[in-house]
C-alpha angles and dihedrals in degrees: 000000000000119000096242091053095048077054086046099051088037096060088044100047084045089051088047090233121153125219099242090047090059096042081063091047099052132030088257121107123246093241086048085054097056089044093064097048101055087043097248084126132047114246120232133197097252081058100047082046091058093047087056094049100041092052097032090235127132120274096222081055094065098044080051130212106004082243094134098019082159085070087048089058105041086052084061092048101048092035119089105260124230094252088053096055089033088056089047094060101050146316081265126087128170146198091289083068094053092046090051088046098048098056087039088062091048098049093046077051093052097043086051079068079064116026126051128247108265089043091055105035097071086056092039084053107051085045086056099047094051104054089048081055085056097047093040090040115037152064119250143152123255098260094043083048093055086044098051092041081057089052095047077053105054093045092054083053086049099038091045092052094047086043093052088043088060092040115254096128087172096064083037096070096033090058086046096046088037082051095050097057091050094049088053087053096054088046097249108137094167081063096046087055094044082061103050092033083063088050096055090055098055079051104055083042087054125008137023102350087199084066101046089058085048092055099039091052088044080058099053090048092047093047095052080143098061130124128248092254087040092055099039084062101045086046086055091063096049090047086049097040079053095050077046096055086030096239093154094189094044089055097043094049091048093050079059104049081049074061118047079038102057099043088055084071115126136194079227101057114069124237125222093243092224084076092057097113091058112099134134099291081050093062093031090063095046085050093048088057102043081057088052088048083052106053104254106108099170093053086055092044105086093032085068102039102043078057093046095059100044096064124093125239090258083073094066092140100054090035095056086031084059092044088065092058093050096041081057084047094055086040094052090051091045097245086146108172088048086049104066093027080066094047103041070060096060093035087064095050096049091055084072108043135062102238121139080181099062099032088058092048095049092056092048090054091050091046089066106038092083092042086057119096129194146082114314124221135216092206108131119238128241 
């Protein structure tokens, strides 16, 4: 029996739920069913997604502790996608599509927490690929078009990230730029403005970082609609597209305005589920580098490391990405010794991930550490 079937059948037996009665309950056969289970089939994603259904469970809890999330992905890249066995069965798709669609985007979300950049994109992309077949292909209704055109969207925004993270910063922005036209077209400006707010961020990262302030406050105007968390994201871009340019007032009013915005959030207001990673270490770490931007370095120095230490092992790539921030914080200070024994931290973490991002961010770091003057300290990091 397969790992993932003994989950299965676990999730079923502890639902009390027969066989016979969830096989009801999905398009699978009973027999199927009992096939998956012991492991004398393979076990798909579709599959794993009715079970979920069926029994009203998560889909990350079948598929158990995110220990090997790479298995989870290359499950998703040889199995047959949604859109292929959608387009097998007519020109006309319906609102079932778009649901399937839609939790498929935010599991792939969810799995990019986990999984670096140039393991995920070629997943992100098929993915991709495969939904603009549906909109350019098929038959729909209005309603199921402007979800699936949402959908194209958030996976632009996905696919763009993943593509920046590995370093193809050229099919980064054309995913970005390909996302934002079909989020217009659906309608969603505050979309529209998630995709060229991120961007704007590769860009400030990057490029002109003049540009990258032009395009992240081009963002903010074009999303009015958008909600507290929402803003307070697109308002982190254009404070970290400022510390780029050095516009030390542009980066600090817009800090502010993260602030004021995030703390309007209500239970009572609901959240795009694409900003769900954003919370108050999140902003924390983004202010902590715009001081450092900005050339105070002591200010930024328990921000980061209060985040730092809030995130669980699982999050090895933004925790070693933030290390490096706060190894440049301790540089820039001239804590010398704290400053490589941080980085030496996030070194070790990028030998086993496949981040261009955070490769690239380690050797600027160590670039500076010898430039730097000033009196070392022995004091241990956090």
């Amino acid at each position: 029996m397969s790992e993932l079937g003994r989950n299965l059948r676990a999730a079923r037996e502890s639902a009390e739920v027969s066989l016979a009665a969830l096989a009801r309950r999905t398009h699978f056969s009973k027999a199927l069913l009992g096939h998956l289970e012991t492991g004398a089939r393979d076990v798909r994603p579709e599959h794993v997604m009715a079970y979920a259904r069926a029994l009203g469970v998560a889909v990350e809890s079948l598929y158990g502790p995110p220990s090997d999330p790479l298995r989870v992905a290359h499950e998703w890249l040889v199995s047959e996608s949604p859109t292929a066995l959608h387009r097998a069965a007519g020109r006309r798709v319906g609102a079932s599509l778009a649901d399937v669609l839609e939790q498929r985007v935010i599991e792939l979300r969810h799995l990019d927490d986990l999984v670096s950049g140039a393991d995920l994109l070629p997943v992100g992309s098929r993915e991709l690929a495969g939904a603009e077949r549906v909109v350019r292909q098929s038959g729909y209704t209005d309603e199921v078009g402007r979800r699936l055109l949402s959908v194209v969207g958030e996976l632009a925004q996905l696919v763009g990230w993943v593509a920046s993270d590995a370093g193809r910063l050229a099919e980064a922005q054309r995913v970005y730029l390909s996302g934002v036209s079909a989020a217009r077209e659906a309608g969603d400006d505050v979309l529209a403005g998630q995709l060229l707010s991120s961007l704007s961020y590769q860009m400030a990262n990057v490029g002109d970082p003049a540009d990258a302030a032009l395009l992240a406050r081009s963002a903010v105007k074009g999303a009015g609609r958008a909600t507290p968390v929402v803003r307070a994201l697109l308002l982190e871009r254009l404070a970290w597209a400022g510390a780029r340019s050095r516009d030390r007032e542009a980066a600090r009013r817009a800090l502010d305005a993260v602030d004021d915005a995030y703390e309007s959030r209500s239970p009572g207001i609901a959240e795009p589920e694409w900003v769900y990673w954003l919370d108050r270490r999140e902003i924390d770490v983004m202010a902590g580098r715009c001081l450092i931007e900005l050339d105070d370095p002591v200010a930024a120095e328990p921000l980061l490391a209060g985040a730092i230490t809030a995130y669980t092992p699982e999050h090895a790539r933004e925790v070693a990405l933030y290390r490096t921030w706060l190894a440049e914080s301790y540089a820039r200070a001239g804590v010398l010794d704290a400053a490589r024994s941080v980085l030496a931290k996030a070194e070790t973490a990028a030998s086993k991930l496949a981040s261009a991002r955070l490769d690239r961010r380690v050797q600027d770091v160590a670039r500076m550490l010898p430039a730097v003057t000033g009196s070392p300290s022995t004091s241990p990091p956090p």
